[in-house]
N, C-alpha and C positions, 0 to 999 in steps of 0.2 A: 703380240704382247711382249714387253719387255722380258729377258732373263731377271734375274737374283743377280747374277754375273757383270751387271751395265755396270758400267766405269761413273758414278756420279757424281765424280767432277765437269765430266764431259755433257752430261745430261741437261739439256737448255733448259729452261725457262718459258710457258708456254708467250707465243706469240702475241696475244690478245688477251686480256679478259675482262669483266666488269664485278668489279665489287661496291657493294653495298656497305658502308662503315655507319657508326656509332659511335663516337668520343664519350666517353662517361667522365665528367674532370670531378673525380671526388675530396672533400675537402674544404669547396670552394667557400665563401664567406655568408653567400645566400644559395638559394632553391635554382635560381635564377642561372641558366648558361648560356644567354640569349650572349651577354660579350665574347664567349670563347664558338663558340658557334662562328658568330662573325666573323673570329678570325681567323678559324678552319676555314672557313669560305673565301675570306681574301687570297690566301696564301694557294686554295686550289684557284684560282683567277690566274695567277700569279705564274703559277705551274702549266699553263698552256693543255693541260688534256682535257676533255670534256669530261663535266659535272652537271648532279642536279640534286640542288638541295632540296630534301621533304622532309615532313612537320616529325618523322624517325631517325633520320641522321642523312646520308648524303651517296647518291649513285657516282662512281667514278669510272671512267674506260683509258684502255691504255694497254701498253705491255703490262706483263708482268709486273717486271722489274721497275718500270715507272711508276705504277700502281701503289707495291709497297713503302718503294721509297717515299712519294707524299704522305702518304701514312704514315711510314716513320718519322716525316719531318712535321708533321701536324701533332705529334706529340712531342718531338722536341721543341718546337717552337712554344707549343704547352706550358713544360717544363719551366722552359726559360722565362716566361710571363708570370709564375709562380706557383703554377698548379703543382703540388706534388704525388698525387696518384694519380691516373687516369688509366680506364679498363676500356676495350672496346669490342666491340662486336663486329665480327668483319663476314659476311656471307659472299664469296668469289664464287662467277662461274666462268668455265673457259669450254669452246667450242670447236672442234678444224671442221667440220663437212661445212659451214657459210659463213663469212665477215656477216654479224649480225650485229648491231648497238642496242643500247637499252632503249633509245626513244622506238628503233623498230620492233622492240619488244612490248613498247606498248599499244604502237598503231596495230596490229598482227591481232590483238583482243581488240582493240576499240571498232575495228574493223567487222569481226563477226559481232560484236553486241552491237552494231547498224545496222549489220544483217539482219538481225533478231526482230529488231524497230521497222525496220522496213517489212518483214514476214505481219507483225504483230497490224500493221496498218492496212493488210491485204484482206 
């Protein structure tokens, strides 16, 4: 376990991790965020790290520091489009005992709910 003492300027940045974001663009002119959605979604395209947009907001992997930065530029680019507040939701999780992705996070359940299927059919 870390001291109180770590030098944290020195202190990296974890390796990996995947977060779960939410753009909230408030303000906008309707209900409607189906265009700024879109253009979160371009711009993660754009950015080369693997994404998956769901009907909540959008799973992203990466370092760290690549992670946030899309983030931060998904709301500058916001910004600059003309939204002027945007709030969001960001749930990160980061792991060292195995390289795991979020699609392996969901075969890992989809896997035993076929176990289940297949018990239930015996």
């Amino acid at each position: 376990m870390a001291s109180t003492s770590t030098n944290l300027s020195a202190l990296p940045t974890p390796a990996a991790c995947t977060a779960d974001f939410c753009l909230i663009p408030l303000g906008t002119p309707t209900a409607s965020v189906s265009k700024e959605v879109a253009e979160v979604q371009r711009l993660l395209k754009k950015s080369g790290l693997n994404y998956s947009m769901h009907s909540a907001g959008t799973t992203v992997e990466g370092s760290w520091d690549e992670v946030m930065k899309v983030i931060g530029q998904c709301h500058a680019m916001l910004h600059e489009n003309g939204v002027v507040r945007i709030q969001s939701d960001i749930r990160i999780g980061t792991r060292t005992d195995k390289k795991q992705g979020f699609k392996d996070k969901v075969e890992a359940v989809e896997k035993l709910l076929k176990a289940d299927e297949d018990e239930d059919e015996t």
